[in-house]
Backbone as JSON, one array per atom type, in Angstrom:
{
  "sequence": "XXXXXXXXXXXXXXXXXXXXXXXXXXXXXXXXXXXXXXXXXXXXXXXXXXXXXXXXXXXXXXXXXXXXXXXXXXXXXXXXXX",
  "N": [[13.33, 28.26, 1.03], [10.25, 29.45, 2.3], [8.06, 28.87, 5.11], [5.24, 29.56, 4.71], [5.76, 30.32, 1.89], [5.7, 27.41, 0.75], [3.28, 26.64, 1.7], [1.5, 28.34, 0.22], [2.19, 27.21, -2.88], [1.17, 25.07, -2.78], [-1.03, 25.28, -2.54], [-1.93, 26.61, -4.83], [-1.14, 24.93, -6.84], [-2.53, 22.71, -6.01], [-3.45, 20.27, -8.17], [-1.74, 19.62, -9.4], [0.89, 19.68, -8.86], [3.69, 18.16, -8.98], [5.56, 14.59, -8.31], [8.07, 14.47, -7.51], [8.76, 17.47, -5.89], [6.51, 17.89, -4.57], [7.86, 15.66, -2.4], [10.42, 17.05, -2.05], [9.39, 19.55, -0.73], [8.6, 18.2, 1.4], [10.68, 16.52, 2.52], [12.62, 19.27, 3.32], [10.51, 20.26, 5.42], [10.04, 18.36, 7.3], [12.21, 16.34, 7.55], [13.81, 13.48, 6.74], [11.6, 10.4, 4.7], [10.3, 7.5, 5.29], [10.5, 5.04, 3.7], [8.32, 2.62, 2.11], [7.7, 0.1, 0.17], [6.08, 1.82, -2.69], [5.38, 4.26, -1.12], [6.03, 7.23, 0.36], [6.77, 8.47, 3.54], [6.21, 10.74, 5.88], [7.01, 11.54, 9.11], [5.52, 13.79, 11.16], [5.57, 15.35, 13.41], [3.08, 16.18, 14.95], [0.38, 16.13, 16.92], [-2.26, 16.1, 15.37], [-2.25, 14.69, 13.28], [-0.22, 12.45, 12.57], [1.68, 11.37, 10.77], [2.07, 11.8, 7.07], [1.74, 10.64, 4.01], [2.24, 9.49, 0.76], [2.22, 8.48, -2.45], [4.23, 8.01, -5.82], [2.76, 8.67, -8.3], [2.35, 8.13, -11.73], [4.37, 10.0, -11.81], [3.04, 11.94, -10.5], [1.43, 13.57, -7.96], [-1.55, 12.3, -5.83], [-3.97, 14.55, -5.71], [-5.61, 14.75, -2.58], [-4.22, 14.02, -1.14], [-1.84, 15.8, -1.26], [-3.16, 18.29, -0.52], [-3.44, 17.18, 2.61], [-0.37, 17.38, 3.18], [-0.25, 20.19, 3.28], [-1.97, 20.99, 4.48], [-0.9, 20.01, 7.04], [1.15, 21.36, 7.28], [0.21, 24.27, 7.44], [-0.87, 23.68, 10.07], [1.39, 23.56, 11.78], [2.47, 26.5, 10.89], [1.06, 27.69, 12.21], [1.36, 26.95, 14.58], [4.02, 27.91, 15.24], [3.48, 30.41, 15.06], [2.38, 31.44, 17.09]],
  "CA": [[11.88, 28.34, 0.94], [9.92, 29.34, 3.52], [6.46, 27.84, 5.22], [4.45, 30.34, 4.07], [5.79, 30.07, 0.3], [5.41, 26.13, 0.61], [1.74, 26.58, 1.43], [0.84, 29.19, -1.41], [2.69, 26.99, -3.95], [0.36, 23.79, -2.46], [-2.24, 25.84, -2.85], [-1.83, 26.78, -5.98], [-0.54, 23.7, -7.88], [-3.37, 21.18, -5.38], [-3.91, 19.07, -8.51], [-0.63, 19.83, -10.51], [2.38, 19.28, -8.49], [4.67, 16.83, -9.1], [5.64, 14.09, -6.89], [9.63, 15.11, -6.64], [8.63, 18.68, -6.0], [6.45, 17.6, -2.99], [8.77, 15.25, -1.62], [11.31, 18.27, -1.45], [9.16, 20.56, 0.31], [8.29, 17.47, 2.83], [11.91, 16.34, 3.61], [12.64, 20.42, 4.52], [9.79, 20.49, 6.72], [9.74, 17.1, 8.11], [13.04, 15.16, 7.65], [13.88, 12.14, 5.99], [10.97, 9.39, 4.98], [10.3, 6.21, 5.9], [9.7, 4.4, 2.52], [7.63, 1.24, 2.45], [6.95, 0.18, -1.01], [6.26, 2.87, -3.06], [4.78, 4.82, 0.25], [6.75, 8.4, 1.43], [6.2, 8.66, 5.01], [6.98, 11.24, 6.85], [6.53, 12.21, 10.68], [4.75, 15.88, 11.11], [5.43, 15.2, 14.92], [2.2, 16.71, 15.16], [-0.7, 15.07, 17.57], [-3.79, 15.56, 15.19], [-1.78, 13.88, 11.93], [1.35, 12.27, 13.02], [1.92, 11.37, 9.56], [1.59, 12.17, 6.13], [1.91, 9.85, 3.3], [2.3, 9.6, -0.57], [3.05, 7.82, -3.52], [4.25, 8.21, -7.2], [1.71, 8.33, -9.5], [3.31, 8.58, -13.19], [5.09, 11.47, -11.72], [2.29, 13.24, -9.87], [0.77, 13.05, -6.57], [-2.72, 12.98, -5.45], [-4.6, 16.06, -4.72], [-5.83, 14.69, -1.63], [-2.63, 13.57, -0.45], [-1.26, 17.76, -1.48], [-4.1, 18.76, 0.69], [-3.15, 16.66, 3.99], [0.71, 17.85, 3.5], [-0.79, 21.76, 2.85], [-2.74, 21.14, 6.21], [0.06, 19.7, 8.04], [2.5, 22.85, 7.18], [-0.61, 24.98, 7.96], [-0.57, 23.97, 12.14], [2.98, 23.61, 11.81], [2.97, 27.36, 11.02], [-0.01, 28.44, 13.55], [2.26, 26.78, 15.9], [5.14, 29.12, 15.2], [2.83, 31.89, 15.07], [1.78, 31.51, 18.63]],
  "C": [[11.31, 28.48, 2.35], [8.57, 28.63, 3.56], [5.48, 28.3, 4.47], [4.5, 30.29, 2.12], [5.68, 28.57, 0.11], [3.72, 26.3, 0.46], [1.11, 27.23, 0.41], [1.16, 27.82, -2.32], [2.08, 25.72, -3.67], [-0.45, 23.99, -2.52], [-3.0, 25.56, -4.01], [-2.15, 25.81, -7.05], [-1.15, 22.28, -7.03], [-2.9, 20.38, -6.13], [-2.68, 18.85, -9.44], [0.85, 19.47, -10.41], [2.93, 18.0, -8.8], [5.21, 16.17, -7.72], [7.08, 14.31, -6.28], [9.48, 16.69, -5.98], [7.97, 18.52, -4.15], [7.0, 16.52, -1.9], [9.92, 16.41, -1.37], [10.72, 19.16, -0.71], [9.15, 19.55, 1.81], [9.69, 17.11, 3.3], [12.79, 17.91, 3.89], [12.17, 20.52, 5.44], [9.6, 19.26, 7.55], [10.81, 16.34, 7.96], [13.07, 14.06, 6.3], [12.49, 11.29, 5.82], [11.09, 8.09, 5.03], [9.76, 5.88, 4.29], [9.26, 3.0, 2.76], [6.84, 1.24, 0.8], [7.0, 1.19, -1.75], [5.56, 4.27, -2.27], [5.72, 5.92, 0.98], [6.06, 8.51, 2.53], [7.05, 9.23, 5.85], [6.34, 11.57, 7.97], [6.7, 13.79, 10.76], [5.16, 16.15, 12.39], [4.15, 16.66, 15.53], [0.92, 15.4, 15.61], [-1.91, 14.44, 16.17], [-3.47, 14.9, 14.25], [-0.64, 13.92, 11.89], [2.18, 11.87, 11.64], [1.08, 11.59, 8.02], [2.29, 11.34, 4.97], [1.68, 9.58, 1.9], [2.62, 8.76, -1.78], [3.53, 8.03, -4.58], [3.62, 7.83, -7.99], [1.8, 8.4, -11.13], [3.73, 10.18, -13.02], [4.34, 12.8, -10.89], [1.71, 12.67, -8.26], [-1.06, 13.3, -6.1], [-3.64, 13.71, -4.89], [-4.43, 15.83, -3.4], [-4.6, 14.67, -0.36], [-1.75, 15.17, -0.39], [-1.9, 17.68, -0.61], [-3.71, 18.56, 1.8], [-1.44, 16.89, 4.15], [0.01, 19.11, 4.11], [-1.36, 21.58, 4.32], [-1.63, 20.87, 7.33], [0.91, 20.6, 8.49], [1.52, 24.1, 7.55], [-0.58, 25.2, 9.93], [0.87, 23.89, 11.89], [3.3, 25.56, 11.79], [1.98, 28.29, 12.39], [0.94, 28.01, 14.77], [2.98, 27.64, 16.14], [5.06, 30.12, 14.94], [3.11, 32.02, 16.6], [3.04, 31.78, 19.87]]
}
């Protein structure tokens, strides 16, 4: 998968994705997480949002929480535009 097909498909599926679905795109693009509780946490090693963080919600994740991955993989790819 690439960055670009991660972000469409976070796009897409904001309010719909599932929460194993975006834990697999986040430990490609970011590694392993740090769990705490029921709390995925992974490091973006990015200044403006050094992490990004999630939980399981009967299987889904919350928009907002999609959104602030979807942004994270966004500078992540402007970076590797540049």
């Amino acid at each position: 998968m690439e960055l670009k097909d991660a972000i469409t498909e976070l796009t897409a599926k904001e309010k719909t994705i599932r929460f194993t679905r975006l834990k697999t795109i986040c430990e490609k693009f970011f590694g392993s997480p740090r769990i705490n509780g029921s709390h995925h946490i992974f490091n973006t090693g990015q200044r403006e949002q050094p992490t990004v963080n999630f939980q399981n919600r009967k299987g889904k994740v919350r928009f907002y929480q999609v959104r602030q991955v979807r942004e994270a993989l966004e500078r992540m790819l402007q970076q590797e535009e540049q």
